[in-house]
N, C-alpha and C positions, 0 to 999 in steps of 0.2 A: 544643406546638411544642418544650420544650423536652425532653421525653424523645424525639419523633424525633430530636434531637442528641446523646442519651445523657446527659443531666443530668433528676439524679432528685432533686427536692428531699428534705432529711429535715423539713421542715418547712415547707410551705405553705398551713397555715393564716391567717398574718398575712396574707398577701394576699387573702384572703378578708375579711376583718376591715374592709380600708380601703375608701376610695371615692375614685379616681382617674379623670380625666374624661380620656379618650384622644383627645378633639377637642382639645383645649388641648394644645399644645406644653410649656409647663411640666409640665403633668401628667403629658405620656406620658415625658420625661422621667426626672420622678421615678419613675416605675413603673419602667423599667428600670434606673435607679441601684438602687432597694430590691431588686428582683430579680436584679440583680449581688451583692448585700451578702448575701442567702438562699444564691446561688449559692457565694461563697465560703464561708461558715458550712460549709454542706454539705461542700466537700471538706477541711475542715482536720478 
C-alpha cells in the first residue's frame, strides 16, 4: 500500500520484528504511529 503512494521504506524490517494485533484499536493505532516514525526516518 504504501509504495502504490510512492513511499518506499529504507528500512522495514522493524515491522517485521513486531506483533501488532490489527483488531484492537490501540494496536492498529500504534502500527500506524510506528509506520509514520519509519515513514519519516526515511525522508530525512
Amino acid at each position: 500500500m504504501l509504495a502504490r503512494e510512492g513511499v518506499v521504506l529504507d528500512r522495514a524490517a522493524p515491522l517485521l520484528m513486531t506483533r501488532w494485533s490489527a483488531s484492537d484499536p490501540r494496536g492498529a493505532e500504534g502500527l500506524a504511529g510506528f509506520v509514520a516514525v519509519l515513514i519519516e526516518q526515511t525522508r530525512r
